[in-house]
C-alpha positions as CSV (number, residue, x, y, z in Angstrom):
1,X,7.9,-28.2,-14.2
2,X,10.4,-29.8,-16.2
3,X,8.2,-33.2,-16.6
4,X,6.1,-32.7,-19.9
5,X,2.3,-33.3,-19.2
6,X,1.3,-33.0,-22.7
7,X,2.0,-36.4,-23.6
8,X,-0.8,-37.9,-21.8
9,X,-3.5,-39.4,-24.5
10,X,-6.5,-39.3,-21.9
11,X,-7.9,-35.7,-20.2
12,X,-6.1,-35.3,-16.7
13,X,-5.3,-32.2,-14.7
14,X,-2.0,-31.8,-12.5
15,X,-2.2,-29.3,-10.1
16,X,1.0,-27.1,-9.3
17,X,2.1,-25.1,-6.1
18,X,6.2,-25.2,-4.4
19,X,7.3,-27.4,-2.1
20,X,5.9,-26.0,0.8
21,X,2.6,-25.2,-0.7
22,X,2.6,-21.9,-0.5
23,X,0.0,-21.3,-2.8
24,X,-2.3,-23.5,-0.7
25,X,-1.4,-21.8,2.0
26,X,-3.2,-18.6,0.7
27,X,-5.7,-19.8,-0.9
28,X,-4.9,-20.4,-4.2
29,X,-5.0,-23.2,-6.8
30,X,-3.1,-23.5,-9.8
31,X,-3.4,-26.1,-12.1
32,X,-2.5,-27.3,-15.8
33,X,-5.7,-29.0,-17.9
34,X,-4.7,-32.0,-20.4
35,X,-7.0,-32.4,-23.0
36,X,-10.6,-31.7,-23.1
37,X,-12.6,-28.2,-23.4
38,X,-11.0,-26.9,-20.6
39,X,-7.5,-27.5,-21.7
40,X,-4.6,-25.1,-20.6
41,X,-3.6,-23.6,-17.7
42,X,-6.4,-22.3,-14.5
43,X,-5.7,-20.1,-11.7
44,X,-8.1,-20.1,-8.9
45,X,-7.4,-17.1,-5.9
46,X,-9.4,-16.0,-3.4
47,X,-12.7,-13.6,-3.9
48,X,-11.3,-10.4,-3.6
49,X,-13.7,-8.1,-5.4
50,X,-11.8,-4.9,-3.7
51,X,-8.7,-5.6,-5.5
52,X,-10.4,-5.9,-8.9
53,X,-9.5,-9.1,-9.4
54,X,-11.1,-11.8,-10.9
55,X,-11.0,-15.3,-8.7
56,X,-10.7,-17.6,-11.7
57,X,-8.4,-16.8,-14.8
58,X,-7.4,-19.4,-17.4
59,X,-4.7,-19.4,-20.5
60,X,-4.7,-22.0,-23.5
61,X,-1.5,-23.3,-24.4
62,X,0.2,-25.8,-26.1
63,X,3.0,-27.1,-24.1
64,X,3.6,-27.2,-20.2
65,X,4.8,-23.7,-19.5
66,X,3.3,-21.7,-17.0
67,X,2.3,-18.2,-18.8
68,X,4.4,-15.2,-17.3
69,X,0.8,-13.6,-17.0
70,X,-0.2,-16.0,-15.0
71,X,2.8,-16.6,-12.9
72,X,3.1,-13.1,-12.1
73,X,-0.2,-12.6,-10.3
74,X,1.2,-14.9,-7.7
75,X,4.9,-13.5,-7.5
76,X,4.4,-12.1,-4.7
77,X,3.7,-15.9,-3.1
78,X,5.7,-18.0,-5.3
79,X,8.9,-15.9,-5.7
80,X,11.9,-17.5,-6.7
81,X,10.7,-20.7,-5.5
82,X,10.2,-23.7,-8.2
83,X,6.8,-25.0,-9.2
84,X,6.2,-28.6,-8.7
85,X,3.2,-31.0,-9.5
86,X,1.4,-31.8,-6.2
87,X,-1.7,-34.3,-5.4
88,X,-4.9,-32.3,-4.5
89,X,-5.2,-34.3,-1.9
90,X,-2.0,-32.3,-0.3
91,X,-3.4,-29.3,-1.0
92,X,-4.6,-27.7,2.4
93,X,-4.4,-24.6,3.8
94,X,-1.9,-24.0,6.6
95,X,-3.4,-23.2,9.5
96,X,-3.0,-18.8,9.7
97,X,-0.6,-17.7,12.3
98,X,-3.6,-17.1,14.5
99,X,-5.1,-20.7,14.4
100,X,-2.0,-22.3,15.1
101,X,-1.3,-20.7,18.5
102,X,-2.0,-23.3,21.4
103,X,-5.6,-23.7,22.9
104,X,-5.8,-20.6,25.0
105,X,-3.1,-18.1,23.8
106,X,-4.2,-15.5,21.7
107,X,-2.1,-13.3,19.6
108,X,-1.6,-9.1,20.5
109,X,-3.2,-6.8,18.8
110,X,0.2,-5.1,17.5
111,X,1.1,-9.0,15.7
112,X,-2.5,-9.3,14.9
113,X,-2.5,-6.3,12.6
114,X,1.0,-7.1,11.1
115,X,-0.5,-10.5,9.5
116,X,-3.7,-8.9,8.4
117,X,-1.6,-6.2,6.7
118,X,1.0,-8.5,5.1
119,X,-2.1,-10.7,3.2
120,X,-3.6,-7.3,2.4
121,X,-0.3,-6.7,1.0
122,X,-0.2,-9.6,-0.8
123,X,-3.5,-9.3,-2.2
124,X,-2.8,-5.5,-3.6
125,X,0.3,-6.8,-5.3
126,X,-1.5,-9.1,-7.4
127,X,-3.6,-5.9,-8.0
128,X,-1.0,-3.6,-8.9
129,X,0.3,-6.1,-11.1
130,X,-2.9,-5.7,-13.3
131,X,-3.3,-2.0,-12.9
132,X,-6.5,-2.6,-11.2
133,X,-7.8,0.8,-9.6
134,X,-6.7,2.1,-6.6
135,X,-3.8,-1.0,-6.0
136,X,-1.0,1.1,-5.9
137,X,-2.7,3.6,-2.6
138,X,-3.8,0.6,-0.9
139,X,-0.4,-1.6,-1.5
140,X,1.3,1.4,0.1
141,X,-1.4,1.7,2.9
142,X,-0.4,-1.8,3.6
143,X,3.4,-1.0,3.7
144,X,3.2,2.1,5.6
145,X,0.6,-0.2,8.2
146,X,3.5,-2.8,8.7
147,X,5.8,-0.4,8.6
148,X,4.6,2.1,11.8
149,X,3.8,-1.0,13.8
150,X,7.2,-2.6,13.7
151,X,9.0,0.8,14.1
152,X,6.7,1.5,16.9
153,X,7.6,-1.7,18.9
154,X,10.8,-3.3,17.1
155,X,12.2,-5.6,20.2
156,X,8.7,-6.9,20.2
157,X,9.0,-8.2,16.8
158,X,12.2,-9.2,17.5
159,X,14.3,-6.1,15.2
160,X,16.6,-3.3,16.7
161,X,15.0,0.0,15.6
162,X,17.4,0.2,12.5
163,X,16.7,-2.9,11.3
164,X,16.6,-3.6,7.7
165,X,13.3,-4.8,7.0
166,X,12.2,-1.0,7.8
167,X,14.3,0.4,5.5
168,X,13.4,-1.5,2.5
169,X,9.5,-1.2,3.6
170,X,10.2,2.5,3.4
171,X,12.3,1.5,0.1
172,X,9.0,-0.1,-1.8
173,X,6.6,2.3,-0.5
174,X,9.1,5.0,-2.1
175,X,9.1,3.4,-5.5
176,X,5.6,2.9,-5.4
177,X,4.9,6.9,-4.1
178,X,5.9,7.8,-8.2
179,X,3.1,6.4,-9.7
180,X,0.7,7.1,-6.5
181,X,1.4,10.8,-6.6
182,X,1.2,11.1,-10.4
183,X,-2.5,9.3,-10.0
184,X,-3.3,12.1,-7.3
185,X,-2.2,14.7,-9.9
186,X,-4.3,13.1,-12.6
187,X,-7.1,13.3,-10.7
188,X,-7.2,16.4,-8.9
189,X,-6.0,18.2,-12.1
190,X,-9.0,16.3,-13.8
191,X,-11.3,17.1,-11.3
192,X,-10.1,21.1,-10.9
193,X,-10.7,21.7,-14.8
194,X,-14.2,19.4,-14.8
195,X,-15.4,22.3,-12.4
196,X,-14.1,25.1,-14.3
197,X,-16.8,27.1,-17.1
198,X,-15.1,25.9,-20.7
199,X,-14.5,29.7,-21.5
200,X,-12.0,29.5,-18.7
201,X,-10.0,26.3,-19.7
202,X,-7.3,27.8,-22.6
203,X,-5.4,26.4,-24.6
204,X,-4.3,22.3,-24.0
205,X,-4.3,22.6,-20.6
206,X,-6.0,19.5,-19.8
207,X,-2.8,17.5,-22.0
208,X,0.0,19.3,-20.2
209,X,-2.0,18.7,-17.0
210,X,-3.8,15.5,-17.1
211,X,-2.0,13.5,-19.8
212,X,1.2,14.5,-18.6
213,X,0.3,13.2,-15.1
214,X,-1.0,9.7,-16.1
215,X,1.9,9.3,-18.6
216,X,4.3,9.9,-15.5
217,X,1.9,7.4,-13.5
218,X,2.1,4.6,-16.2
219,X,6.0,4.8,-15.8
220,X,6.3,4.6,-12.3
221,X,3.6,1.4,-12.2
222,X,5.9,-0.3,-14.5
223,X,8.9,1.1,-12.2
224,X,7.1,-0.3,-9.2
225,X,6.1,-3.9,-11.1
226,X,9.9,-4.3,-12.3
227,X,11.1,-4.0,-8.6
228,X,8.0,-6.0,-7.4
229,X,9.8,-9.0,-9.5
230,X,12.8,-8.4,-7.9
231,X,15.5,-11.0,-6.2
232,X,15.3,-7.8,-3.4
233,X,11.9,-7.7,-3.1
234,X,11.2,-11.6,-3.1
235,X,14.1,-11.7,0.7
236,X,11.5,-8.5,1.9
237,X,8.5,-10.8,1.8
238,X,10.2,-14.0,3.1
239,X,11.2,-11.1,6.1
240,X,7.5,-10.3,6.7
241,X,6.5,-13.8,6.7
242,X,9.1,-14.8,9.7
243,X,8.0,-11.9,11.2
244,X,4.3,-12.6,10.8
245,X,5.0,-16.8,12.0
246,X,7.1,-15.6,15.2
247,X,4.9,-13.4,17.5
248,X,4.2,-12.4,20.7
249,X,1.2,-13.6,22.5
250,X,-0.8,-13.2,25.7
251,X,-2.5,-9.5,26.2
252,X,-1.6,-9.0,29.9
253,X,-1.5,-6.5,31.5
254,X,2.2,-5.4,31.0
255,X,1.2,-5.8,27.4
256,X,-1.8,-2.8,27.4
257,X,0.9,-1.0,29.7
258,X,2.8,-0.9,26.6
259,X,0.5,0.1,24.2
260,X,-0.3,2.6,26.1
261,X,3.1,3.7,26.8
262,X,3.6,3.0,22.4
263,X,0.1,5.8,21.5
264,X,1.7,8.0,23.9
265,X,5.3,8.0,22.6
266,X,4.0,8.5,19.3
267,X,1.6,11.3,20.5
268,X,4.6,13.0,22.1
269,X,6.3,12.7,18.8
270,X,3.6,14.7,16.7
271,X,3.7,17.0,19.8
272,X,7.0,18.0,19.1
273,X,6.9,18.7,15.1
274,X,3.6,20.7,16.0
275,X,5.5,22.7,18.2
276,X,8.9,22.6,15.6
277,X,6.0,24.1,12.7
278,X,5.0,26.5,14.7
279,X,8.3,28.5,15.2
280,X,8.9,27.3,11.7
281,X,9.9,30.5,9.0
282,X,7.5,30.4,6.5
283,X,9.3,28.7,3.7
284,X,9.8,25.7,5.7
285,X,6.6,25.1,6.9
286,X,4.5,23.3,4.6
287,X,7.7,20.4,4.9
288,X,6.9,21.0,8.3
289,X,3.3,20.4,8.0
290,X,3.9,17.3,6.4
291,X,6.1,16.0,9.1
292,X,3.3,16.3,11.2
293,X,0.9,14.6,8.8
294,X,3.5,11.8,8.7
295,X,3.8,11.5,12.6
296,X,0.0,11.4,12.8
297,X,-0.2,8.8,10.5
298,X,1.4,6.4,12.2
299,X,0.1,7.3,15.5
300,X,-3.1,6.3,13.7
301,X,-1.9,3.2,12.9
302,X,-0.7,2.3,16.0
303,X,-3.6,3.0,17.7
304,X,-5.7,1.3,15.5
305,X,-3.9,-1.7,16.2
306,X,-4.0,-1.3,19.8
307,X,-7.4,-0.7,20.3
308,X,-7.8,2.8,20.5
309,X,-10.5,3.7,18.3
310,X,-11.1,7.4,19.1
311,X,-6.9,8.0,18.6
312,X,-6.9,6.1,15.8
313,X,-10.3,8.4,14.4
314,X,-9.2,11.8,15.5
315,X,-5.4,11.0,14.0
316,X,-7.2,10.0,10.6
317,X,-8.9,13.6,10.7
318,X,-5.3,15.0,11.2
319,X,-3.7,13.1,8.5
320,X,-6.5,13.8,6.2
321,X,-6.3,17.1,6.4
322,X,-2.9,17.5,6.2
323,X,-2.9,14.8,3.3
324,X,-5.4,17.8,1.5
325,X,-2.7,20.1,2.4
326,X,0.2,18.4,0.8
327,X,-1.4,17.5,-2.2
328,X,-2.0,21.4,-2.6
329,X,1.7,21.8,-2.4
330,X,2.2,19.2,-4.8
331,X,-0.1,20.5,-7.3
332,X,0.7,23.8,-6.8
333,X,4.8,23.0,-7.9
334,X,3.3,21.1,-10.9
335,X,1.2,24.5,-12.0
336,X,3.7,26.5,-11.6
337,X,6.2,24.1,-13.5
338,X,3.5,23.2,-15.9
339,X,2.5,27.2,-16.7
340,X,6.1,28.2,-17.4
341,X,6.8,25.2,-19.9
342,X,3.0,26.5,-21.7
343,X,4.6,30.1,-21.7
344,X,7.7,29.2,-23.1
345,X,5.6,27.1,-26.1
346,X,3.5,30.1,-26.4
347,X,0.5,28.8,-25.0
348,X,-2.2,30.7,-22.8
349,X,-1.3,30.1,-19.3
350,X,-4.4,31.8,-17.7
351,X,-6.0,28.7,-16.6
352,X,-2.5,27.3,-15.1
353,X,-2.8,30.7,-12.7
354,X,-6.7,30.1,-11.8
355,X,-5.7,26.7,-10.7
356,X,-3.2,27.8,-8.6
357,X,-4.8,30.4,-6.4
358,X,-7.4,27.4,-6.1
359,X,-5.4,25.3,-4.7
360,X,-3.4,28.1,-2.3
361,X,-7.6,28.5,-0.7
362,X,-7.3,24.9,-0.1
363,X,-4.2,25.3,1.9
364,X,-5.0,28.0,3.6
365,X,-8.4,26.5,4.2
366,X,-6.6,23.2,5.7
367,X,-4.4,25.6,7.8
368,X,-7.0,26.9,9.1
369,X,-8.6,23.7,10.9
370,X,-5.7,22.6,11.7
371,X,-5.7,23.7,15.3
372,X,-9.2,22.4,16.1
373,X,-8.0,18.9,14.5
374,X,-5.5,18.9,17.0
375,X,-6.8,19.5,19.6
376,X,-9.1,16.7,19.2
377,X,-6.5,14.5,18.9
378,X,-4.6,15.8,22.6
379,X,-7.8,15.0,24.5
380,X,-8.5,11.6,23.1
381,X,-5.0,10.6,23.3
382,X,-5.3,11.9,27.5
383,X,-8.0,10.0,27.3
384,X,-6.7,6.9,26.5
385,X,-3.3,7.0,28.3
């Protein structure tokens, strides 16, 4: 954008996008108003109501530089490419991965999934980028989705199983976990003392607890947006999208052999750490518990993605519970580190204690149905393999 625009005399807009029109490509239209009411710059994404977005934003300037709030809703698609004017008439979609498949040939559901994931992705970066609620969870849902399904089946995604692209998926969805599991804290804290009679919250609990939390989640969002503009980040998403343009195809019958053989292997997997937890000694077991939480969670995916609804429902049930039970341990180390630092200030640390036998019942409540959840889970994955 080098070119100034501004020395036109007559209202004229000249729309922007790279060389490849990526922006286009998804959807969205970017574009720099001369003169007139609407003068400035217009950015035009798809309806995404979910993501808390809204579909048209606008800044007024007086010169021919995009705004960096503008620019970085769509980092995610631009990236370090440069911005050039292009005709509207030039501006089409590409057709998706899906469409452009010959007449006939239809893609798996394994590389089906991955594409859907990667523009949810994309759309829940924009998201996070505004702090709009819930984008950090569902960025990561997105990441850990992408993530399962290409470490389930690497060769047929064309990676070896220690390929790099997992590692820096697991990377992002790291970096993004701070401020995700300081929003848990916020709000379970916040919800925990909202239940509570006020004769039984003493002293400023509700600061150390919930205002400590959301200050630790406001650092790790900007943690997460600094990496998110990242030289490292922008070579992750140009990974995804030759992994998203270069799939398999045909569902045949080798192919549901496999996917059958991939809900199985990953079955077997959880097997295992349920059987590892329960010779477990009792200090290591709620790491052991969440090993299993993590296993079922991408059996979930997996199946989900391979057709198997009931797997896919009866994993969920199994992560959810266990996703109950590690948050318990996670609030639980925060009390207890939380009630020592009011003790040493002085402060009443009563209500700290109250929480924390609270949130023991809910482990030991999660515990309990633990077994039943399981076994769920064994006969609808017999059932499907």
């Amino acid at each position: 954008m080098s070119r100034s625009v501004r020395s036109a005399t007559q209202s004229r807009t000249v729309y922007y996008d790279t060389a490849n029109h990526d922006l286009a490509a998804h959807g969205v239209s970017l574009s720099c108003h001369i003169g007139g009411e609407n003068a400035g710059w217009h950015l035009t994404l798809p309806s995404e109501p979910d993501a808390g977005l809204a579909s048209h934003m606008s800044v007024s300037t007086d010169d021919d530089n995009l705004p960096d709030t503008l620019r970085d809703v769509v980092l995610a698609i631009v990236r370090d490419r440069p911005l050039v004017s292009v005709t509207p008439t030039r501006m089409t979609p590409r057709a998706s991965t899906v469409d452009s498949k010959p007449r006939g040939e239809k893609l798996d559901r394994a590389h089906r999934t991955v594409g859907e994931q990667f523009e949810k992705l994309l759309r829940w970066d924009r998201a996070v980028r505004v702090d709009a609620p819930d984008a950090v969870h569902q960025m990561r849902v997105a990441i850990r989705t992408i993530r399962s399904l290409l470490q389930a089946s690497p060769a047929a995604f064309g990676l070896s199983g220690d390929a790099w692209l997992l590692e820096e998926l697991r990377e992002l969805a790291t970096v993004l976990g701070t401020a995700r599991d300081a929003e848990v804290l916020a709000a379970r804290h916040q919800r925990a003392l909202d239940a509570l009679p006020a004769k039984l919250v003493r002293g400023p609990v509700r600061t150390r607890l919930v205002d400590g939390a959301g200050g630790r989640y406001r650092s790790g969002l900007q943690a997460s947006i600094s990496m998110m503009r990242s030289a490292r980040y922008f070579r992750l998403l140009d990974a995804l999208d030759a992994v998203t343009t270069t799939g398999s195809s045909g569902v045949t019958a080798h192919g549901k052999r496999a996917a059958a053989k991939t809900i199985a292997d990953g079955y077997k997997r959880l097997a295992k750490r349920v059987k590892a937890a329960a010779a477990a000694e009792p200090a290591d077991r709620d790491a052991m518990l969440h090993r299993i939480r993590k296993s079922a969670k991408r059996l979930r995916y997996v199946a989900a993605a391979n057709g198997a609804a009931c797997v896919a429902e009866t994993a969920k049930a199994v992560q959810t519970l266990l996703g109950d039970h590690q948050d318990s341990v996670v609030s639980r180390a925060d009390l207890a580190e939380l009630a020592d630092a009011a003790n040493a200030a002085g402060e009443d640390a009563f209500t700290y204690g109250l929480l924390y036998q609270q949130e023991t019942d809910v482990a030991h409540d999660c515990e309990q149905a633990l077994p039943a959840a399981l076994r769920s889970l064994k006969k609808a994955v017999h059932k499907a393999v």
